[in-house]
NUMI-798394 format. One record per residue: residue number from 0; residue in one letter; x, y, z of N, C-alpha, C, O in turn. Coordinates in Angstrom, 2 decimals. Layout:
<atoms>
{NUM, a, {X, Y, Z}, {X, Y, Z}, {X, Y, Z}, {X, Y, Z}}
...
</atoms>
This chain:
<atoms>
{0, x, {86.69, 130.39, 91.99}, {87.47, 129.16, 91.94}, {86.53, 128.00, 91.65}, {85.40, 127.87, 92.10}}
{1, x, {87.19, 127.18, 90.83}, {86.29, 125.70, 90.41}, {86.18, 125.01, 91.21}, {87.17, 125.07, 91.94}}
{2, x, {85.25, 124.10, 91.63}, {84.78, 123.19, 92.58}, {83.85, 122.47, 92.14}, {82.75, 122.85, 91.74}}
{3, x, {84.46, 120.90, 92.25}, {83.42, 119.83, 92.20}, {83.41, 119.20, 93.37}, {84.56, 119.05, 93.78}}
{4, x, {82.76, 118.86, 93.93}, {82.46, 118.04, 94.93}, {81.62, 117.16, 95.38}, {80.40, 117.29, 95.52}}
{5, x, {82.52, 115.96, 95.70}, {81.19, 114.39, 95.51}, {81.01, 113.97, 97.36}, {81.58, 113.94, 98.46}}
{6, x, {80.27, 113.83, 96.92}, {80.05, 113.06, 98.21}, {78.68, 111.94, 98.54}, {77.76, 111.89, 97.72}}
{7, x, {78.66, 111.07, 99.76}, {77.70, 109.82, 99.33}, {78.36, 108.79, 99.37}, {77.73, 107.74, 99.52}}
{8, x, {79.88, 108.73, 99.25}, {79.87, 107.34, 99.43}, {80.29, 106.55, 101.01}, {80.00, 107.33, 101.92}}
{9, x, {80.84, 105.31, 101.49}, {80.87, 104.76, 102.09}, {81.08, 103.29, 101.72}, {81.29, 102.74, 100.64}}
{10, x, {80.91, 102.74, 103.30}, {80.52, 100.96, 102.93}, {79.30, 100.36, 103.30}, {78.51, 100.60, 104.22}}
{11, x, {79.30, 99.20, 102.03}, {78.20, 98.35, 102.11}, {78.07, 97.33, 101.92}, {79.02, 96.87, 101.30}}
{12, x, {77.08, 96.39, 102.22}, {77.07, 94.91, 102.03}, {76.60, 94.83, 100.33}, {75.88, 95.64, 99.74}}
{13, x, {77.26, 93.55, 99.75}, {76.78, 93.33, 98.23}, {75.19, 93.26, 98.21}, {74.52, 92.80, 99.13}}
{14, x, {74.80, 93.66, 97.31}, {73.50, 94.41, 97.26}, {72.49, 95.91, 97.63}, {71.51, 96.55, 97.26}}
{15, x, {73.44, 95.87, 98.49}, {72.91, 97.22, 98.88}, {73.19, 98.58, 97.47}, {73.63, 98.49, 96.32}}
{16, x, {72.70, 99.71, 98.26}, {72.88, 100.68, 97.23}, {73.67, 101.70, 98.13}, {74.08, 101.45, 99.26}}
{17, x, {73.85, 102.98, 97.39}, {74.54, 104.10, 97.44}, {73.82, 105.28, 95.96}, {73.40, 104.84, 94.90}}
{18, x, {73.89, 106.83, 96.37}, {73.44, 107.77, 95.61}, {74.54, 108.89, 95.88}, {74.51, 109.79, 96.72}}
{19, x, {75.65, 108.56, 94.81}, {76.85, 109.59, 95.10}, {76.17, 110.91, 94.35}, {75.29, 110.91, 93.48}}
{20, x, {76.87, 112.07, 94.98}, {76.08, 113.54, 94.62}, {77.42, 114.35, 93.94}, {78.40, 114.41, 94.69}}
{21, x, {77.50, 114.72, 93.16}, {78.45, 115.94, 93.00}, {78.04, 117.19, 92.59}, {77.49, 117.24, 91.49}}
{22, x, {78.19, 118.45, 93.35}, {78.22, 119.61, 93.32}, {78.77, 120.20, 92.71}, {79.86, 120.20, 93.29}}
{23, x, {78.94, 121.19, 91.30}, {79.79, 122.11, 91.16}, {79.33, 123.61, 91.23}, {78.14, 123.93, 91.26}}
{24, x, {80.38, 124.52, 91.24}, {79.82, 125.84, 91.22}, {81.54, 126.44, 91.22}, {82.56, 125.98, 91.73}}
{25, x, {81.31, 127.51, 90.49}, {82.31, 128.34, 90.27}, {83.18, 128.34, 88.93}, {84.04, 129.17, 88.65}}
{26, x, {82.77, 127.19, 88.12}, {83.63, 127.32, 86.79}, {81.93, 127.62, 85.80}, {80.71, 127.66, 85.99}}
{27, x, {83.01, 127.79, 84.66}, {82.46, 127.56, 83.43}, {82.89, 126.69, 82.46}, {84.05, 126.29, 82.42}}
{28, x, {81.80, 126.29, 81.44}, {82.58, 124.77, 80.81}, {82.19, 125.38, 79.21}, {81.59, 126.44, 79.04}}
{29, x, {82.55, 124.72, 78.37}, {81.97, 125.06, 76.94}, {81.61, 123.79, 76.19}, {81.09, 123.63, 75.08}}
{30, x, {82.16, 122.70, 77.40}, {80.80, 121.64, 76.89}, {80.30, 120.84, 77.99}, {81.03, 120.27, 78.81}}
{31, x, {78.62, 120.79, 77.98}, {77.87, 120.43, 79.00}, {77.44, 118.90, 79.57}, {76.46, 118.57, 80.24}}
{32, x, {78.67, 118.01, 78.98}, {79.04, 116.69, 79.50}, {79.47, 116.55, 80.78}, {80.48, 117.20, 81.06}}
{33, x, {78.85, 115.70, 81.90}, {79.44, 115.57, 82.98}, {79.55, 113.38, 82.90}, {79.40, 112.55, 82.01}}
{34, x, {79.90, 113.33, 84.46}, {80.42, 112.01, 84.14}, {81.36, 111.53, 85.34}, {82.09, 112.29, 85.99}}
{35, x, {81.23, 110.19, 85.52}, {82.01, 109.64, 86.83}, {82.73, 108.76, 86.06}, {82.48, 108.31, 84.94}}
{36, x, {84.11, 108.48, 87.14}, {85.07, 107.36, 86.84}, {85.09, 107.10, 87.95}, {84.61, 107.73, 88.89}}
{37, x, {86.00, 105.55, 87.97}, {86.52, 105.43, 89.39}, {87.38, 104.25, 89.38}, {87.26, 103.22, 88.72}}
{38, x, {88.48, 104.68, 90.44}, {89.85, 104.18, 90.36}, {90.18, 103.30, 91.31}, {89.91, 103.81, 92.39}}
{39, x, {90.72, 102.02, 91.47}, {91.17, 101.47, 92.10}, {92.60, 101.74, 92.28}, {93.12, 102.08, 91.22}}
{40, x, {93.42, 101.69, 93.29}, {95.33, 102.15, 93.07}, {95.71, 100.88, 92.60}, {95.42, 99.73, 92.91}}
{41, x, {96.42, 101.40, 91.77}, {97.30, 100.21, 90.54}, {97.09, 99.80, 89.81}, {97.68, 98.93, 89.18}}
{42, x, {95.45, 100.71, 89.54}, {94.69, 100.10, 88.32}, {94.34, 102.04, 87.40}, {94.44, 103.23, 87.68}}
{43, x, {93.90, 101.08, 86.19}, {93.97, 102.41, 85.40}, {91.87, 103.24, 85.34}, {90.75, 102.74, 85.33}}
{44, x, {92.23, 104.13, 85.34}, {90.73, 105.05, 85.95}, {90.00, 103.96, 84.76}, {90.53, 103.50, 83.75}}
{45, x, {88.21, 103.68, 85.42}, {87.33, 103.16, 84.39}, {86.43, 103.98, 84.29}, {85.63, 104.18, 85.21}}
{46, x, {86.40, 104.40, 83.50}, {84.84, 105.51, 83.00}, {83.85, 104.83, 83.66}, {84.05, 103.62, 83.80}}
{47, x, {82.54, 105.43, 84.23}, {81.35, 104.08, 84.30}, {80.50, 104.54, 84.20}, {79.55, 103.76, 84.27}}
{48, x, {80.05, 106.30, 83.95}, {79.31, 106.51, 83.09}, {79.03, 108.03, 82.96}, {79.44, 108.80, 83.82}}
{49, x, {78.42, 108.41, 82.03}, {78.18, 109.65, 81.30}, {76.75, 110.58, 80.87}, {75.75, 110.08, 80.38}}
{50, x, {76.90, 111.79, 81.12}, {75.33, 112.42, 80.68}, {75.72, 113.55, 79.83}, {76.70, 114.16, 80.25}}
{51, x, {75.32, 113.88, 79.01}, {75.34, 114.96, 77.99}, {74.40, 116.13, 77.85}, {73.64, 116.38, 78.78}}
{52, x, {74.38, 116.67, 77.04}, {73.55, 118.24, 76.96}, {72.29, 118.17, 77.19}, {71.53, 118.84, 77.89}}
{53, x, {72.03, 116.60, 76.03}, {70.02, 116.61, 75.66}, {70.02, 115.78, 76.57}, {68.82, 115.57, 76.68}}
{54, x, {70.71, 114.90, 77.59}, {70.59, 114.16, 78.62}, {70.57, 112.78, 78.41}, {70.13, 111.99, 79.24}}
{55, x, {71.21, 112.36, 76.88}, {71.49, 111.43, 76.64}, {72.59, 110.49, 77.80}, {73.45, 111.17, 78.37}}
{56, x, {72.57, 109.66, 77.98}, {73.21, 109.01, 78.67}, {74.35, 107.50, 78.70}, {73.55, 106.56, 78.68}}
{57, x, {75.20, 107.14, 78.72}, {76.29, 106.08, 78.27}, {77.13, 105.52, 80.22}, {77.62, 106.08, 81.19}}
{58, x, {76.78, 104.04, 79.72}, {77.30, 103.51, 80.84}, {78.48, 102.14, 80.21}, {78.38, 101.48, 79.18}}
{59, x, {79.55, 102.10, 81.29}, {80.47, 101.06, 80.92}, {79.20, 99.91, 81.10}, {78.11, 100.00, 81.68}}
{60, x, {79.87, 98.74, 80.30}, {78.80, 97.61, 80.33}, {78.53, 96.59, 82.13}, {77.58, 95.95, 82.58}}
{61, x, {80.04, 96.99, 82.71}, {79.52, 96.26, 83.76}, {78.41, 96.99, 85.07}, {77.91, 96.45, 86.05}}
{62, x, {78.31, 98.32, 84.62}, {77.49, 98.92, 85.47}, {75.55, 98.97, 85.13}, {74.65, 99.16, 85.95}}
{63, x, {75.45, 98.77, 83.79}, {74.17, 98.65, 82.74}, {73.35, 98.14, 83.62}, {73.96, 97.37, 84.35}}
{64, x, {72.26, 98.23, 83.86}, {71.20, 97.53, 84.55}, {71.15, 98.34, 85.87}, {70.03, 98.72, 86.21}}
{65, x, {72.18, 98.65, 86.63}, {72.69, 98.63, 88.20}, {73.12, 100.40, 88.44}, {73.43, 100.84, 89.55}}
{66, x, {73.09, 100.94, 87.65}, {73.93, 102.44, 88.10}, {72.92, 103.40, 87.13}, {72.57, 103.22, 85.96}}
{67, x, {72.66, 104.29, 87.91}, {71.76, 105.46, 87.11}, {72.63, 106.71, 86.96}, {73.06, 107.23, 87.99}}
{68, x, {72.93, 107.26, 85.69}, {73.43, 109.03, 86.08}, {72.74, 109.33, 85.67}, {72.09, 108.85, 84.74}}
{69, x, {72.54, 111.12, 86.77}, {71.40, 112.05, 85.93}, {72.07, 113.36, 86.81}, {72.90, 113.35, 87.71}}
{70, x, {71.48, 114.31, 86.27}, {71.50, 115.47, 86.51}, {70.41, 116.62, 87.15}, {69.54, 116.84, 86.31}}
{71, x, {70.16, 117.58, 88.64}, {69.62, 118.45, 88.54}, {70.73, 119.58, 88.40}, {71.76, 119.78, 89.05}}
{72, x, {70.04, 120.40, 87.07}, {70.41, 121.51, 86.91}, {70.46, 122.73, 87.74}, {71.50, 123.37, 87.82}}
{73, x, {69.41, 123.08, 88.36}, {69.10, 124.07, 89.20}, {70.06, 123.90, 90.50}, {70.23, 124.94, 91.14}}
{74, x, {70.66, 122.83, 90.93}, {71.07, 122.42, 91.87}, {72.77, 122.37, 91.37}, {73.54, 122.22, 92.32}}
{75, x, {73.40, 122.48, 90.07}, {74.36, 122.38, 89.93}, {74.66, 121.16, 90.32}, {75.66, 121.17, 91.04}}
{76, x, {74.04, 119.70, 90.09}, {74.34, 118.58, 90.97}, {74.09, 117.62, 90.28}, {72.95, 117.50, 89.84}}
{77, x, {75.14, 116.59, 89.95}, {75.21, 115.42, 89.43}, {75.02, 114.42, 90.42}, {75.01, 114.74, 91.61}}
{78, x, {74.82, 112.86, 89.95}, {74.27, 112.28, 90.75}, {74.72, 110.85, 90.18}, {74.69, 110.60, 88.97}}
{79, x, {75.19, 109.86, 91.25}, {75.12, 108.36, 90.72}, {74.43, 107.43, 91.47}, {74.89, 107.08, 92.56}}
{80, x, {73.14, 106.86, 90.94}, {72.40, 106.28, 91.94}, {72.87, 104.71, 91.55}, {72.42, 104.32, 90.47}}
{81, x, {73.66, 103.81, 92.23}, {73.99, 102.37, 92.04}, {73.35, 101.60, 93.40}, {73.29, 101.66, 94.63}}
{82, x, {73.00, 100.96, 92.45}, {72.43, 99.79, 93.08}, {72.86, 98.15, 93.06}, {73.86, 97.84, 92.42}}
{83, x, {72.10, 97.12, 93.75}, {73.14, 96.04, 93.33}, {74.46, 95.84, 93.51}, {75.22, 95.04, 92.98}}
{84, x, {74.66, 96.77, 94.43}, {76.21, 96.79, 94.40}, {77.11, 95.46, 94.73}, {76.69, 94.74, 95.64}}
{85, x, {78.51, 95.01, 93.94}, {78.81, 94.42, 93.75}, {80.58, 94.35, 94.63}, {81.11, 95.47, 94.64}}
{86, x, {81.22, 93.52, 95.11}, {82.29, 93.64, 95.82}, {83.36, 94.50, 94.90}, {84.17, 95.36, 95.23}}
{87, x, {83.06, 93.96, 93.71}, {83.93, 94.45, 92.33}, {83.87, 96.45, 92.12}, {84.64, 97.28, 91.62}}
{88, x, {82.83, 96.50, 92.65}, {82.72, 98.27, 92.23}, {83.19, 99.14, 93.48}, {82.93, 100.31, 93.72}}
{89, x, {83.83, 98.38, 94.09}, {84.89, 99.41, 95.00}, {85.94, 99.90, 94.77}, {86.98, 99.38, 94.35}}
{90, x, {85.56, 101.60, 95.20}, {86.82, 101.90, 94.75}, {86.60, 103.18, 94.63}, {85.42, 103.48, 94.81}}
{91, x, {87.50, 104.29, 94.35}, {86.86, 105.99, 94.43}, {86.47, 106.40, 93.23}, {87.09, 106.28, 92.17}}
{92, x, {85.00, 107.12, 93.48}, {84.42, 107.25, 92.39}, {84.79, 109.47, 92.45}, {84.78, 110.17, 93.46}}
{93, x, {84.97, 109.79, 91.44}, {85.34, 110.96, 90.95}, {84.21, 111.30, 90.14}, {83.67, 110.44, 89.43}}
{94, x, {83.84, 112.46, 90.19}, {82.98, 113.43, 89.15}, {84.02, 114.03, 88.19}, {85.18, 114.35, 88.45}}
{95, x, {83.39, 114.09, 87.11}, {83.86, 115.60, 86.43}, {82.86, 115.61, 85.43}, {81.84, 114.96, 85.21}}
{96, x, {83.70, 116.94, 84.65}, {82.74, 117.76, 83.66}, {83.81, 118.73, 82.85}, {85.01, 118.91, 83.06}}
{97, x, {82.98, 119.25, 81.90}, {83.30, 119.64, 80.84}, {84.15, 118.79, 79.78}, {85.16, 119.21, 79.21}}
{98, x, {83.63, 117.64, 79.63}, {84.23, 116.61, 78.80}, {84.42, 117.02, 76.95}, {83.25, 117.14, 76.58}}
{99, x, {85.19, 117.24, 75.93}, {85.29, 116.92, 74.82}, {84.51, 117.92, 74.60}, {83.98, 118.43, 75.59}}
{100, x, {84.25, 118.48, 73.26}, {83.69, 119.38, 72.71}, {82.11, 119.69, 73.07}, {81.39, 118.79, 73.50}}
{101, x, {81.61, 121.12, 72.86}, {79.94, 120.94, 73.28}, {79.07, 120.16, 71.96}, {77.87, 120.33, 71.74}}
{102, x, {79.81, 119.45, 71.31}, {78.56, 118.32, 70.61}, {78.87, 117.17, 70.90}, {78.64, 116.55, 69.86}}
{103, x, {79.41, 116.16, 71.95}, {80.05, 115.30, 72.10}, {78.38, 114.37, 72.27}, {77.27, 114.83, 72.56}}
{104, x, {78.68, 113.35, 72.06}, {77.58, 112.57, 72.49}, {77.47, 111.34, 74.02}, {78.15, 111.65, 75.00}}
{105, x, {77.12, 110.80, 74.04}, {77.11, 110.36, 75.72}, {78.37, 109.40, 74.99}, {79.51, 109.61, 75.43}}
{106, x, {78.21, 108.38, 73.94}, {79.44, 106.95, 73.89}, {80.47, 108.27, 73.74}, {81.06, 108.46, 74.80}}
{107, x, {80.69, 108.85, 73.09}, {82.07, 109.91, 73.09}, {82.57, 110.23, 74.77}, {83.71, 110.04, 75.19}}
{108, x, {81.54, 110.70, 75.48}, {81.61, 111.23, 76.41}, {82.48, 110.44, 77.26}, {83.51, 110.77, 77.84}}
{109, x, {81.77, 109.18, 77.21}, {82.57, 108.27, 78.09}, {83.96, 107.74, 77.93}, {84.71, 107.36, 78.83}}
{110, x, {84.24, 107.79, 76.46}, {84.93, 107.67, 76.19}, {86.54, 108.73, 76.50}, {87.75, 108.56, 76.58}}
{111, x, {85.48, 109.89, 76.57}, {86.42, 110.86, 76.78}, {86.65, 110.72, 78.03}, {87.68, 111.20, 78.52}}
{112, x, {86.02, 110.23, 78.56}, {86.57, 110.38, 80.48}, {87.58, 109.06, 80.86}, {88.29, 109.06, 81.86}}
{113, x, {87.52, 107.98, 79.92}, {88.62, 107.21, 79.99}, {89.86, 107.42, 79.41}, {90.90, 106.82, 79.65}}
{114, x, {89.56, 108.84, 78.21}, {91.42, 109.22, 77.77}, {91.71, 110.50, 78.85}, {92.49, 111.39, 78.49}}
{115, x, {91.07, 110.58, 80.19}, {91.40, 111.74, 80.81}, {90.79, 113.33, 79.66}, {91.19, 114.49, 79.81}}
{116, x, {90.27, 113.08, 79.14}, {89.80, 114.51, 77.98}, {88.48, 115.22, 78.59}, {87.41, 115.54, 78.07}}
{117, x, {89.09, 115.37, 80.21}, {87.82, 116.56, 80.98}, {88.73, 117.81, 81.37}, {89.94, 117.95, 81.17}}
{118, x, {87.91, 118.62, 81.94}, {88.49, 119.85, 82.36}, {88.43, 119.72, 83.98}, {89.45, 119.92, 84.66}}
{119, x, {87.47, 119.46, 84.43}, {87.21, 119.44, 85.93}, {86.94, 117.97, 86.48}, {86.32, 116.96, 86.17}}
{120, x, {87.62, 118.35, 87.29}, {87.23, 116.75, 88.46}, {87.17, 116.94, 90.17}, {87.94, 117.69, 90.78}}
{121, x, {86.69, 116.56, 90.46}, {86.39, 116.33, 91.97}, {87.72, 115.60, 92.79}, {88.68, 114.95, 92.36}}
{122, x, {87.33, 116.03, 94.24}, {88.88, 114.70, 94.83}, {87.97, 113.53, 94.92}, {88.93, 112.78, 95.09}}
{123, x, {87.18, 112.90, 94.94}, {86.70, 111.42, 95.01}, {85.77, 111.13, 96.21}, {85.84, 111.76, 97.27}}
{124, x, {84.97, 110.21, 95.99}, {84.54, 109.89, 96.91}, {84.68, 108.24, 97.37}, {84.51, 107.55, 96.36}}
{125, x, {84.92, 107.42, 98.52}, {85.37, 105.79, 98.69}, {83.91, 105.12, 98.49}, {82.89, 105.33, 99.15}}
{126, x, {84.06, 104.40, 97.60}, {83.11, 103.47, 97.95}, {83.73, 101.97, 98.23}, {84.79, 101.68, 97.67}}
{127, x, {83.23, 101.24, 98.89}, {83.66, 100.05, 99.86}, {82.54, 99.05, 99.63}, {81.38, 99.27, 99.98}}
{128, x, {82.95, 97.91, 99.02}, {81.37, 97.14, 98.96}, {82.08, 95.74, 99.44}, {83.08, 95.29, 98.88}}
{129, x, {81.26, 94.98, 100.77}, {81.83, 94.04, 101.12}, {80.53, 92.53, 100.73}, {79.32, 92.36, 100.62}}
{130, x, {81.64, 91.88, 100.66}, {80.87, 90.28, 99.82}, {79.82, 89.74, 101.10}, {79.14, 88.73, 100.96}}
</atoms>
């Protein structure tokens, strides 16, 4: 059975940081894009950022400077290291993977995770950032 699973988040004061983790194990994908969104209720999911095969990488613009994705392989484990955090970036952040075809590139990637065009996703993790 497929399983992603994030975990890492919480609350924090603006500035502080957070290093959300997601785990998978048990599927298979046929393309090696992974990638976080995250949703506020009543608002529509925002991509915020993306890693690809050669480890190219794509971030929405308000996260640029402030949010790292990366990947250990061996560990099956994705990773969002944000920093700077801002009152504005609260809200549940979701993993997934297997995004868009296996040549997709990271701007595709992200892109693909804002038309919903993944295979796997996680239940979320809260992040809470207070002013």
């Amino acid at each position: 059975q497929e399983h992603l699973v994030e975990s890492g988040g919480g609350s924090v004061q603006a500035g502080g940081s957070l290093r959300l983790s997601c785990v998978g194990s048990g599927y298979t994908y046929s393309s090696d894009s992974m990638g976080w969104f995250r949703q506020v209720p009543g608002k529509e999911r925002e991509a915020v950022a993306a890693i690809v095969s050669d480890g190219s990488t794509s971030y929405t613009d308000s996260v640029k400077g402030r949010f790292t994705i990366s990947r250990d392989r061996a560990r099956n484990t994705l990773y969002l290291q944000m920093n700077s955090l801002k009152p504005e970036d609260t809200a549940t952040y979701y993993c997934v993977a297997d995004i868009g075809d296996p040549y997709i590139n990271a701007i595709q990637a992200l892109g693909g995770i804002s038309a919903g065009e993944y295979n796997y996703r996680g239940q979320g993790t809260q992040v809470t950032v207070s002013s």
